[in-house]
PyMOL Python script that loads the backbone (N, CA, C, O; Angstrom):
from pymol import cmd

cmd.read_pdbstr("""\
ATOM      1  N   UNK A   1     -12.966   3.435   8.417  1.00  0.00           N
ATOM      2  CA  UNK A   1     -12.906   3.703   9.836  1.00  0.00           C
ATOM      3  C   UNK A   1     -13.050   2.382  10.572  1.00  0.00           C
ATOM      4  O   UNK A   1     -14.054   1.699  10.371  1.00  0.00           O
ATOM      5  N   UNK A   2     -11.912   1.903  11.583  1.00  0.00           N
ATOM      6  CA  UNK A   2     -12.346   0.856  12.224  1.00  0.00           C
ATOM      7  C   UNK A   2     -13.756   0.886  13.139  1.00  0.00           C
ATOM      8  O   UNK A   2     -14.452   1.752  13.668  1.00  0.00           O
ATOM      9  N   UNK A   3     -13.760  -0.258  13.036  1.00  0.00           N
ATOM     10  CA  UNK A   3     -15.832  -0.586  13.865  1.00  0.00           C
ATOM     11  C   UNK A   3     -15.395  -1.276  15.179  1.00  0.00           C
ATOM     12  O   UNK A   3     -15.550  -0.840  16.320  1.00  0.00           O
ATOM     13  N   UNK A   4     -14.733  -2.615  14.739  1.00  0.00           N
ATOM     14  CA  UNK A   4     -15.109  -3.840  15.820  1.00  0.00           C
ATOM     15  C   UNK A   4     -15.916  -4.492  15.318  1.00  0.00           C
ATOM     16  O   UNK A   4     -16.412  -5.378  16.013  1.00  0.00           O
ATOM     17  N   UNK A   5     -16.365  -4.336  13.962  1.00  0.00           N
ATOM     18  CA  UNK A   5     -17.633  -5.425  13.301  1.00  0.00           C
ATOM     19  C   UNK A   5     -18.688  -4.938  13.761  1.00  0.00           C
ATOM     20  O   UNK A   5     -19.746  -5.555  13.638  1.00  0.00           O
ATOM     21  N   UNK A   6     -18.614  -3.536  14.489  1.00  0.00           N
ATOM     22  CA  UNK A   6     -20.404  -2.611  14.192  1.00  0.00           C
ATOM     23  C   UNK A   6     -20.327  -2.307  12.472  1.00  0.00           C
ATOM     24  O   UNK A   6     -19.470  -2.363  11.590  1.00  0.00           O
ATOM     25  N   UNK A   7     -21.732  -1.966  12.592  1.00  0.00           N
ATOM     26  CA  UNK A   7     -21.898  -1.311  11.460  1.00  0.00           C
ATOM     27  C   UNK A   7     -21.660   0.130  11.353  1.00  0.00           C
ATOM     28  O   UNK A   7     -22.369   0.827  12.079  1.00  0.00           O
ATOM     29  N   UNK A   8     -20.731   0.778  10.532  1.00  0.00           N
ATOM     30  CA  UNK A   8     -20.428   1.925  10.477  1.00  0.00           C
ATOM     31  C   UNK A   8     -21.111   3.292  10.697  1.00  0.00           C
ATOM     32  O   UNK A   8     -20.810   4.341  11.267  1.00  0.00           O
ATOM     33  N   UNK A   9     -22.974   2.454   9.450  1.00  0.00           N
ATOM     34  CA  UNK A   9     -23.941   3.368   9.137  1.00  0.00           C
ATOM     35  C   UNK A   9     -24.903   3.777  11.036  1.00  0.00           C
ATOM     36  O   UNK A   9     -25.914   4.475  11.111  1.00  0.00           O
ATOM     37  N   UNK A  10     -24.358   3.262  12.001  1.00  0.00           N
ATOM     38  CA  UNK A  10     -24.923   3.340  13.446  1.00  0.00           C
ATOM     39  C   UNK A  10     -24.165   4.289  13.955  1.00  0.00           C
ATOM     40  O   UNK A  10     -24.624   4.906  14.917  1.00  0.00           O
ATOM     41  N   UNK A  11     -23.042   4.582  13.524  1.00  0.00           N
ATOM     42  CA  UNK A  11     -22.134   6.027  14.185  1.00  0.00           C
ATOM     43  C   UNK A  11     -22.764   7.279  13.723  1.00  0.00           C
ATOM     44  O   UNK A  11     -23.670   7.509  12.922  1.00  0.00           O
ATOM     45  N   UNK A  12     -21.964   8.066  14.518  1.00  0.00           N
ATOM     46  CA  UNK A  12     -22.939   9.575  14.391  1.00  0.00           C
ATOM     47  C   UNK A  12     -21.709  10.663  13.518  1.00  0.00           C
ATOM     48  O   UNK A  12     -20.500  10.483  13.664  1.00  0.00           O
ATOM     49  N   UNK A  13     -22.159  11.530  12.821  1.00  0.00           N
ATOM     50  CA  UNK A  13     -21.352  12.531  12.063  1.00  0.00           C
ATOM     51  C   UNK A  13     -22.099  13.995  12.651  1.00  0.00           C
ATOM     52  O   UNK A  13     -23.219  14.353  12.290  1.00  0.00           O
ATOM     53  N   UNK A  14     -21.229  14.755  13.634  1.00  0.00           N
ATOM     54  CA  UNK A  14     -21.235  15.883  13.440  1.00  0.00           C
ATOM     55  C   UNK A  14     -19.978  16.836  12.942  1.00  0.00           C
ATOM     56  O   UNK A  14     -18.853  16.336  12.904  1.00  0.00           O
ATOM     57  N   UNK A  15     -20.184  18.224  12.558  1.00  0.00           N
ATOM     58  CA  UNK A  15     -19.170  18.914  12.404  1.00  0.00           C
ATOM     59  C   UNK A  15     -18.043  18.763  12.019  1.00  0.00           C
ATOM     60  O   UNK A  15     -16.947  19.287  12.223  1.00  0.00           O
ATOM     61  N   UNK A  16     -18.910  17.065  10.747  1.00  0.00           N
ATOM     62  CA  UNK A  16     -17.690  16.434   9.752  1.00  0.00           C
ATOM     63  C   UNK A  16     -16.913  15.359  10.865  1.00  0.00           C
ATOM     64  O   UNK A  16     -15.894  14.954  10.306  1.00  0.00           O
ATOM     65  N   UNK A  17     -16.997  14.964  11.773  1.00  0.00           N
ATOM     66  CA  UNK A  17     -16.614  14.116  12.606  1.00  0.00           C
ATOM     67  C   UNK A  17     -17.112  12.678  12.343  1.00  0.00           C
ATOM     68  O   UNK A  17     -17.320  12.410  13.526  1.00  0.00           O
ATOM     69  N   UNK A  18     -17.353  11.899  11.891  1.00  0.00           N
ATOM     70  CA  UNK A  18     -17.798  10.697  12.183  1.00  0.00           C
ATOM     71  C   UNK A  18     -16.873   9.836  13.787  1.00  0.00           C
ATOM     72  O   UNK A  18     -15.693   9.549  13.987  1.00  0.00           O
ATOM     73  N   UNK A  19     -18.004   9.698  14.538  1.00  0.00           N
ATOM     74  CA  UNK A  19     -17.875   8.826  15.419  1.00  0.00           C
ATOM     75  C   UNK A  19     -18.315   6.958  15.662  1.00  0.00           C
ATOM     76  O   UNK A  19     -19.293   6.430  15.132  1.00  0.00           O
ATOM     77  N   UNK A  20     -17.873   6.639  16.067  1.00  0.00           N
ATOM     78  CA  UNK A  20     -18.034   4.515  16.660  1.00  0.00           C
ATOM     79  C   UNK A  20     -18.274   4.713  17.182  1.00  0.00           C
ATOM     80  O   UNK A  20     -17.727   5.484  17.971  1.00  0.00           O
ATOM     81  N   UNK A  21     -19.749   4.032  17.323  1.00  0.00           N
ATOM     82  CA  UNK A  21     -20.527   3.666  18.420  1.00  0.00           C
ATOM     83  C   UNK A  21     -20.026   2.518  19.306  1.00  0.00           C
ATOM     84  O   UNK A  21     -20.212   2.441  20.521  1.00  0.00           O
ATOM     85  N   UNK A  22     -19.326   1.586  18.497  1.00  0.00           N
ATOM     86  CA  UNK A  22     -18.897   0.739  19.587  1.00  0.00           C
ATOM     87  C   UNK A  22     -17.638   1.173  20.600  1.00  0.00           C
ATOM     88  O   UNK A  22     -17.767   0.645  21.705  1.00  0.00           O
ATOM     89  N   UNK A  23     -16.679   1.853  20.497  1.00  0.00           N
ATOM     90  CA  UNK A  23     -15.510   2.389  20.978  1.00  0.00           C
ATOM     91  C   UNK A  23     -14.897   4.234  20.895  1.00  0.00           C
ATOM     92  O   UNK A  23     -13.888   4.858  21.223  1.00  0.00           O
ATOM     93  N   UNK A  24     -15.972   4.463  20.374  1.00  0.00           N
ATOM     94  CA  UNK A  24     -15.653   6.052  20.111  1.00  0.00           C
ATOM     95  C   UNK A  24     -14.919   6.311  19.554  1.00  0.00           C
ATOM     96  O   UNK A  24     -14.505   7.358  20.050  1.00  0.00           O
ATOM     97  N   UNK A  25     -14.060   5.954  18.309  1.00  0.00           N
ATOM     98  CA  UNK A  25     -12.706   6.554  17.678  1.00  0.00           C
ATOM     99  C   UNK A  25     -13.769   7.492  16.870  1.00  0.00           C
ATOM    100  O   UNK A  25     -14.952   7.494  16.531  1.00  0.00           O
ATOM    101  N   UNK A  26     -12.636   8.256  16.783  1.00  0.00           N
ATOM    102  CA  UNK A  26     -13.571   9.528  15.464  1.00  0.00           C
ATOM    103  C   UNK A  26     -12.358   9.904  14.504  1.00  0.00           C
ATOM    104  O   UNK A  26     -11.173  10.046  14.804  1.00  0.00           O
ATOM    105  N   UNK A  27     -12.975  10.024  13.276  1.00  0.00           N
ATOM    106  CA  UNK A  27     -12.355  10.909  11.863  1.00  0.00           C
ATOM    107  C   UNK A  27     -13.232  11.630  11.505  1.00  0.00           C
ATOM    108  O   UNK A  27     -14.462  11.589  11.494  1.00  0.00           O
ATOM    109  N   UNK A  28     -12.158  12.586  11.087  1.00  0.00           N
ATOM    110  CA  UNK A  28     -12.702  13.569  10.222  1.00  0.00           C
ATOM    111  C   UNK A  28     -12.679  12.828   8.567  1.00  0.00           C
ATOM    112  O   UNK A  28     -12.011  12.129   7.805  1.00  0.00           O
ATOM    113  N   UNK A  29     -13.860  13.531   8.704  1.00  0.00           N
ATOM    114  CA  UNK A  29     -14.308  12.404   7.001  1.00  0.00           C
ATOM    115  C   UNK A  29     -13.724  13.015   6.028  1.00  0.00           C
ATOM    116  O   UNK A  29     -13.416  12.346   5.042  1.00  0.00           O
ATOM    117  N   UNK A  30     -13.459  14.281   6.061  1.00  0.00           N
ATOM    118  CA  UNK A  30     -12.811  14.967   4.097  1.00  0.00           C
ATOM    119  C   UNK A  30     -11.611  14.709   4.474  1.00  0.00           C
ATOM    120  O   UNK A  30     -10.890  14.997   3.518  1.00  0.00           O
ATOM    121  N   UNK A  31     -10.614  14.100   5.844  1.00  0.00           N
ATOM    122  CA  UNK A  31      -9.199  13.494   5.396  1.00  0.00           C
ATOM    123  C   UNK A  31      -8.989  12.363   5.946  1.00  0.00           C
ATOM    124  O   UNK A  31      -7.955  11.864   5.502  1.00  0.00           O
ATOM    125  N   UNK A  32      -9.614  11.584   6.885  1.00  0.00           N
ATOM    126  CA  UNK A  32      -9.556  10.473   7.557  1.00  0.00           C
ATOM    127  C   UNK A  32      -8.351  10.474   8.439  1.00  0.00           C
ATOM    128  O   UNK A  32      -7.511   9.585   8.578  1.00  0.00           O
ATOM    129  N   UNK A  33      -8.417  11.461   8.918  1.00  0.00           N
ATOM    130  CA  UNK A  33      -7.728  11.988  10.657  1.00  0.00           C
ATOM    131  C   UNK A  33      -8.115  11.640  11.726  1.00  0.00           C
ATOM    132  O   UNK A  33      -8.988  12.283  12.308  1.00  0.00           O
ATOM    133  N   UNK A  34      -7.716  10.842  12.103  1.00  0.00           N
ATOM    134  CA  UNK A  34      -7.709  10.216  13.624  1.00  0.00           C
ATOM    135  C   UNK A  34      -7.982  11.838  14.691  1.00  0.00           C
ATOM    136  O   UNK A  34      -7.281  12.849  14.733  1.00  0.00           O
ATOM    137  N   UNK A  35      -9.002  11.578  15.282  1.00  0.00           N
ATOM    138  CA  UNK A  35      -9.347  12.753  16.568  1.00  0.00           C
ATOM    139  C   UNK A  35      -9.586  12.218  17.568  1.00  0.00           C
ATOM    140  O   UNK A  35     -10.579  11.527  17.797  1.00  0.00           O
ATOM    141  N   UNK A  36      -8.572  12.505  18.405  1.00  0.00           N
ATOM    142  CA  UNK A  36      -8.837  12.266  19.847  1.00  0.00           C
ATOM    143  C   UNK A  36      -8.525  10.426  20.329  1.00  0.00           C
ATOM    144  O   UNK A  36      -8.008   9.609  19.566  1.00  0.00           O
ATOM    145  N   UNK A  37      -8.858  10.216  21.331  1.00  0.00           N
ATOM    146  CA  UNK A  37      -8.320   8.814  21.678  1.00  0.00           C
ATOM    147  C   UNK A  37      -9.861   7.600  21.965  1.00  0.00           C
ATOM    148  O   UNK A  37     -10.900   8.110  22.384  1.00  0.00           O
ATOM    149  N   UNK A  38      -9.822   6.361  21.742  1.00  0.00           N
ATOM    150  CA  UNK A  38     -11.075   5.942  21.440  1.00  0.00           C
ATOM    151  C   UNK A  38     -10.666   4.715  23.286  1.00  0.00           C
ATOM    152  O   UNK A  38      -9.659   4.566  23.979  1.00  0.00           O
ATOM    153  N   UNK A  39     -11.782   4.275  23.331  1.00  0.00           N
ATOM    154  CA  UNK A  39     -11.792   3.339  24.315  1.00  0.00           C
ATOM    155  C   UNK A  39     -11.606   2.054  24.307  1.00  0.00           C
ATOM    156  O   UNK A  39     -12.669   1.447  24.173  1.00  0.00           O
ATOM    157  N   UNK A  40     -10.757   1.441  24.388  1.00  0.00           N
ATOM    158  CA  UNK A  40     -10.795  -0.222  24.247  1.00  0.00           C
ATOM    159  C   UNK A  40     -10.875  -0.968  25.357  1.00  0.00           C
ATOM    160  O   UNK A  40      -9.886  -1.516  25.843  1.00  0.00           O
ATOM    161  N   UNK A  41     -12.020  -1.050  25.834  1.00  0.00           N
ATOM    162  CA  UNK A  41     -12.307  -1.841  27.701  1.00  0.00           C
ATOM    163  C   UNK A  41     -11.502  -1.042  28.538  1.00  0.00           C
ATOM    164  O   UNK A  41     -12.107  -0.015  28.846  1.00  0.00           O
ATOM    165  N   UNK A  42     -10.280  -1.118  29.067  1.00  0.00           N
ATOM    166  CA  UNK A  42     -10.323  -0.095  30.316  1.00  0.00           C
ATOM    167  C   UNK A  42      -9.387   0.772  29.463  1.00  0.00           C
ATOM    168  O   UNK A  42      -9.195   1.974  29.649  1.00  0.00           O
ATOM    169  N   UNK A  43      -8.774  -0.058  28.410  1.00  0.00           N
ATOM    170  CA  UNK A  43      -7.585   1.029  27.685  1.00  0.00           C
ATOM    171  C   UNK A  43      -7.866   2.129  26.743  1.00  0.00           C
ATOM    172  O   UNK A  43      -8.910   1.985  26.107  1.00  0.00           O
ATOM    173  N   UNK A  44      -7.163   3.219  26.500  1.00  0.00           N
ATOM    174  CA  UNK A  44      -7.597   4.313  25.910  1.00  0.00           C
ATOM    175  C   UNK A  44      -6.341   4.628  25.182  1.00  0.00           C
ATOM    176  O   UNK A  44      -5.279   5.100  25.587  1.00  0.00           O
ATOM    177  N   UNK A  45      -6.791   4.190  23.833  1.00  0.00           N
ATOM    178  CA  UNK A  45      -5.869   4.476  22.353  1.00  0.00           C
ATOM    179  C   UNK A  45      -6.007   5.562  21.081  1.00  0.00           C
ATOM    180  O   UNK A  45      -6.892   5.768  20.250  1.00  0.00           O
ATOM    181  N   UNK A  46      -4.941   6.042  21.294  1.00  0.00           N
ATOM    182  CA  UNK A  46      -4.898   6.621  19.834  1.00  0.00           C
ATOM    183  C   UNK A  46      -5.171   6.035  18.408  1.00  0.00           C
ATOM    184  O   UNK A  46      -4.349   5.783  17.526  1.00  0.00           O
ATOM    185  N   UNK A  47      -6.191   5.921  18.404  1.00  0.00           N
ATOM    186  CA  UNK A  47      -6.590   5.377  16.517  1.00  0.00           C
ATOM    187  C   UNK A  47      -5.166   5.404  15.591  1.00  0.00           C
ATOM    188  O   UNK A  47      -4.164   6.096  15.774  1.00  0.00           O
ATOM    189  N   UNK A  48      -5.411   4.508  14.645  1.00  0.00           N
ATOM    190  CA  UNK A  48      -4.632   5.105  13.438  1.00  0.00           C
ATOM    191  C   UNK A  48      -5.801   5.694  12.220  1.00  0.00           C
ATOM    192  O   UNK A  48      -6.973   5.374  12.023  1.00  0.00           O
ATOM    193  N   UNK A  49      -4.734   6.866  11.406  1.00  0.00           N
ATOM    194  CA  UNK A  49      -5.478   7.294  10.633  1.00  0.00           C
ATOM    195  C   UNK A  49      -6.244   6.437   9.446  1.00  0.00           C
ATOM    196  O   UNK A  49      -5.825   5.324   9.128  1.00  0.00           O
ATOM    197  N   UNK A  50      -6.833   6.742   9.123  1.00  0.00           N
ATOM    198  CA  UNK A  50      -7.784   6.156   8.125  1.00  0.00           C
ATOM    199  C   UNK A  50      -7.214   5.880   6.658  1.00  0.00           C
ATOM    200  O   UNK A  50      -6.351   6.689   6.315  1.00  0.00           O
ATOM    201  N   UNK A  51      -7.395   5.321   6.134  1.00  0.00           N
ATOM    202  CA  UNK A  51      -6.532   5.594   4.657  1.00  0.00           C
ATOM    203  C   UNK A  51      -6.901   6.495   3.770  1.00  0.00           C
ATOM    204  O   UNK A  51      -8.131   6.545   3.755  1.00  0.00           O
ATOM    205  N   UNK A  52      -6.313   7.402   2.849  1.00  0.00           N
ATOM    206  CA  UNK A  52      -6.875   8.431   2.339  1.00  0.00           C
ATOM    207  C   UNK A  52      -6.514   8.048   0.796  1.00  0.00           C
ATOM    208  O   UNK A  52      -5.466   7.591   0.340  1.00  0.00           O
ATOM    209  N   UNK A  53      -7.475   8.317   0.286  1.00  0.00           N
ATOM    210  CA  UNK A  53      -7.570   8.377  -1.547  1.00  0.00           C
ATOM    211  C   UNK A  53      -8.103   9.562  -2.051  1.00  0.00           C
ATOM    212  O   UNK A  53      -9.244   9.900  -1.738  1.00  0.00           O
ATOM    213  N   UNK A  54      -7.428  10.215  -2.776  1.00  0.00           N
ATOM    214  CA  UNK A  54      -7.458  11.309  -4.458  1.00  0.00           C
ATOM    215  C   UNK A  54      -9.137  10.790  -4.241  1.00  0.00           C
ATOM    216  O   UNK A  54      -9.679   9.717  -3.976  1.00  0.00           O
ATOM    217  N   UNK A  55      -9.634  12.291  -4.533  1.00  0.00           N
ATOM    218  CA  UNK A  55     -11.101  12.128  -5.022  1.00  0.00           C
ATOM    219  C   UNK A  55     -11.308  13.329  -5.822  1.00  0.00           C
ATOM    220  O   UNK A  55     -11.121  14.470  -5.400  1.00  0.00           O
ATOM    221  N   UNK A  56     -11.848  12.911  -7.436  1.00  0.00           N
ATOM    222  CA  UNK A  56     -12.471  13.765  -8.717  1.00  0.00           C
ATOM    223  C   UNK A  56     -13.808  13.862  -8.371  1.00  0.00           C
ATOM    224  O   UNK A  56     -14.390  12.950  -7.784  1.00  0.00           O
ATOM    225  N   UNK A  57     -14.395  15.020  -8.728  1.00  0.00           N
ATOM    226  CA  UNK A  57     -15.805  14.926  -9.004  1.00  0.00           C
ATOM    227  C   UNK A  57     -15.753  15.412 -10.442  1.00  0.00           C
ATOM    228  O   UNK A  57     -15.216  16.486 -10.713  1.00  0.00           O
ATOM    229  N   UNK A  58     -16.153  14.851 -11.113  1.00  0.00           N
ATOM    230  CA  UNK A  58     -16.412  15.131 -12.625  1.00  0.00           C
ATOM    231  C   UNK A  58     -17.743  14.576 -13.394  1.00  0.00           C
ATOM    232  O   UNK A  58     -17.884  13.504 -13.983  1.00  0.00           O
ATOM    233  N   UNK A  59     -18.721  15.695 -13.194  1.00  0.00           N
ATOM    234  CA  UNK A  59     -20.138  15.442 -12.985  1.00  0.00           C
ATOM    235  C   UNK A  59     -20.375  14.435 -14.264  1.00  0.00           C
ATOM    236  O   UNK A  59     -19.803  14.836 -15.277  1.00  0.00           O
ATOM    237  N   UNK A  60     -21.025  13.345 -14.402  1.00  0.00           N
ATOM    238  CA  UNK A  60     -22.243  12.897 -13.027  1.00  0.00           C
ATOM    239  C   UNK A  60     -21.016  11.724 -12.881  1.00  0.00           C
ATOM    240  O   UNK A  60     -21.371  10.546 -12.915  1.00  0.00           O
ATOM    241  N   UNK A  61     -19.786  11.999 -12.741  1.00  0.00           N
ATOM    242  CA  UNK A  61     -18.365  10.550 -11.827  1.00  0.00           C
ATOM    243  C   UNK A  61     -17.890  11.020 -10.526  1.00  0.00           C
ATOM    244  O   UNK A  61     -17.629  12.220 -10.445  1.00  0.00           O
ATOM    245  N   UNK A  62     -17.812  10.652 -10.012  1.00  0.00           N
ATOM    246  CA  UNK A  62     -17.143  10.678  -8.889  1.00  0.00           C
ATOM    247  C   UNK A  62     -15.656   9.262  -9.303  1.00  0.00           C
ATOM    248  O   UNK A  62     -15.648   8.139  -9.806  1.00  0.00           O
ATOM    249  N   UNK A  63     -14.782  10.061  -8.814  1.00  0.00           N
ATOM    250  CA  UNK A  63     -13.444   9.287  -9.968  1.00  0.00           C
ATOM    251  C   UNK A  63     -12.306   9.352  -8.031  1.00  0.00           C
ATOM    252  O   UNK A  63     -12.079  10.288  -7.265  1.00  0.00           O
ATOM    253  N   UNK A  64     -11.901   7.802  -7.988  1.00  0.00           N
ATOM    254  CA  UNK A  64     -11.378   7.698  -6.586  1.00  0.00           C
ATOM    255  C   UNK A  64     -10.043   7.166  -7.390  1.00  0.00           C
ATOM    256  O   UNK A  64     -10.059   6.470  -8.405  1.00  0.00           O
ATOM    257  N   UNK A  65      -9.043   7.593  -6.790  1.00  0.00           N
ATOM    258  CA  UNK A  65      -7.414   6.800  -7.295  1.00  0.00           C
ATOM    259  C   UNK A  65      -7.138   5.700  -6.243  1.00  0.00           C
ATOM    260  O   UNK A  65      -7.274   5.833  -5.027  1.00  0.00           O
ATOM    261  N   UNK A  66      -6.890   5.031  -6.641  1.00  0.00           N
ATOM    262  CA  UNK A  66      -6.915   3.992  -5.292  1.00  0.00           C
ATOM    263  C   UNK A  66      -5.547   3.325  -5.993  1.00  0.00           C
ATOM    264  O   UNK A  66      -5.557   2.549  -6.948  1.00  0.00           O
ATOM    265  N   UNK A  67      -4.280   3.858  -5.226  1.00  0.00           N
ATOM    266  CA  UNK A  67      -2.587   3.051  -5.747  1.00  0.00           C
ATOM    267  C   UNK A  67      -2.683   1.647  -5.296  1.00  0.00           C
ATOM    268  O   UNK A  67      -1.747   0.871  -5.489  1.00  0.00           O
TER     269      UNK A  67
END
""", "prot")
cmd.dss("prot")
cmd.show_as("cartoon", "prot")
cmd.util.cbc("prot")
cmd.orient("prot")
């Protein structure tokens, strides 16, 4: 998720949303979907989506495909 060089772990997650504290963009975390439009000083942008990777759980791995 882009920051701006905040730290990520300072944004807030509800209802699977993770939000930026510095600019407000939000994803949804189980697909990394851009929601809604974030603030950049007076301008107001549509995010791009997040990049998404294949995820296994295959106890005790968690197994990520990364092409």
């Amino acid at each position: 998720m882009p920051h701006l060089g905040g730290p990520p772990v300072d944004g807030t997650l509800e209802n699977g949303v993770a939000t930026c504290t510095r600019h407000g963009s939000q994803y949804e975390v189980k697909t990394g979907t851009a929601v809604g439009k974030t603030k950049m000083g007076p301008i107001k942008v549509m995010p791009h989506h997040a990049q998404k990777y294949e995820v296994k759980i295959e106890e005790p791995d968690i197994i990520v495909t990364i092409p």
